[in-house]
C-alpha positions in Angstrom: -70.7 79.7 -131.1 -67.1 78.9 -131.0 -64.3 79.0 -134.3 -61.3 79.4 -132.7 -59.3 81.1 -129.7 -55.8 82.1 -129.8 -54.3 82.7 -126.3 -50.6 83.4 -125.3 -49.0 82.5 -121.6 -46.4 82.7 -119.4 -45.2 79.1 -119.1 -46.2 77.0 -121.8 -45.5 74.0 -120.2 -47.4 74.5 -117.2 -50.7 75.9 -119.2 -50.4 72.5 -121.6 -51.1 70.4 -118.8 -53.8 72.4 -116.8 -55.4 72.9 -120.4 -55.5 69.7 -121.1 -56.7 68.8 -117.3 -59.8 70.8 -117.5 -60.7 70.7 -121.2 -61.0 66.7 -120.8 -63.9 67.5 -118.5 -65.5 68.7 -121.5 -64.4 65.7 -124.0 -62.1 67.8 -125.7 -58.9 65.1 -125.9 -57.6 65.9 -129.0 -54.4 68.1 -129.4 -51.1 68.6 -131.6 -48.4 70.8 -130.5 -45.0 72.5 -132.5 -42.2 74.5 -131.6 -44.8 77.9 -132.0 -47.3 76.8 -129.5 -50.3 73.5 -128.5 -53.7 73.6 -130.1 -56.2 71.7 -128.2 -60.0 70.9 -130.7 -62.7 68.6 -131.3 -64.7 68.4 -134.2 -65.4 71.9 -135.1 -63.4 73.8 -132.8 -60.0 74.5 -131.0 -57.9 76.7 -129.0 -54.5 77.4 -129.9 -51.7 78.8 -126.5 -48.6 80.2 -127.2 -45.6 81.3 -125.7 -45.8 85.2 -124.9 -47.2 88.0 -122.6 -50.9 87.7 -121.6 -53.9 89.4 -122.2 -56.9 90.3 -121.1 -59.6 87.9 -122.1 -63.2 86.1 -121.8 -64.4 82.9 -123.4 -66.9 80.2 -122.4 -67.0 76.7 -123.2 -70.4 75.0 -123.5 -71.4 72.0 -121.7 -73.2 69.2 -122.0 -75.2 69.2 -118.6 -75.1 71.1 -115.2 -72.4 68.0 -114.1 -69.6 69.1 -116.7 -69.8 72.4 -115.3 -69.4 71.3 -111.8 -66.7 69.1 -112.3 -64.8 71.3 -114.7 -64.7 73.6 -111.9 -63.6 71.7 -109.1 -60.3 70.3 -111.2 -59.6 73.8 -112.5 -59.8 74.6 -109.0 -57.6 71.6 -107.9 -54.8 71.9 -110.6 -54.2 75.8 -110.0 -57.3 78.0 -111.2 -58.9 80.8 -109.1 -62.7 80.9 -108.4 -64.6 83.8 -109.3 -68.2 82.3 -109.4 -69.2 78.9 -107.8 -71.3 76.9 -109.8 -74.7 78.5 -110.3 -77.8 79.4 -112.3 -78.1 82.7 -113.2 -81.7 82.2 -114.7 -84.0 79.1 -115.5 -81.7 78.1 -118.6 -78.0 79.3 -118.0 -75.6 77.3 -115.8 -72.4 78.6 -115.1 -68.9 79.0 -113.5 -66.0 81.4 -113.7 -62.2 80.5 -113.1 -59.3 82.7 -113.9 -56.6 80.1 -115.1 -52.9 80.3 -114.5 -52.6 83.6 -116.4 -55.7 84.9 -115.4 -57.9 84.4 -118.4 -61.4 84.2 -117.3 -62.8 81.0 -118.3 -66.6 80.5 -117.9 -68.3 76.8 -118.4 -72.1 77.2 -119.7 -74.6 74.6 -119.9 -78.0 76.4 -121.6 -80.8 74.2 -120.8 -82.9 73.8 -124.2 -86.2 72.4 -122.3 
């Protein structure tokens, strides 16, 4: 379950678009931005990035199937991300990959099979 994320970065700019790149994978379209920072959500949730000195941090997104995941990880890998775990079940339900985005946060895509 996902609220809300608040992330800082080194360049703004440059995190806007590869955010917004790899979180349309996921049909997250939606965002507003102001002079503090770019908040990118969907119905119930969003991530806000700001302006400022990194940190360490982990935070998956969910997905809808085993394809999201896969294609979420070859444009993060296209548009600047770092692999750290190809696509790959880790056990009968849990679907996964791990990128380090442009600041190094490690993003992981899930998709939990329900069956």
């Amino acid at each position: 379950m996902l609220d809300h994320i608040d992330i800082t970065v080194k360049d703004l700019n440059q995190s806007k678009k590869f955010y917004k790149s790899i979180l349309s994978v996921l049909g997250i379209n939606e965002f507003s931005e102001d002079v503090y920072g770019v908040k990118f959500y969907d119905k119930k949730d969003y991530i806000w990035i700001g302006q400022g000195i990194p940190k360490r941090f982990h935070f998956a997104f969910s997905a809808q199937d085993k394809k999201q995941v896969d294609d979420f990880y070859q444009l993060a890998l296209n548009i600047g991300g770092k692999s750290i775990g190809e696509p790959k079940s880790q056990n009968d339900n849990y679907y996964s990959c791990y990128i380090l985005d442009l600041d190094g946060y490690l993003l992981e895509v899930v998709y939990r099979n329900k069956d």
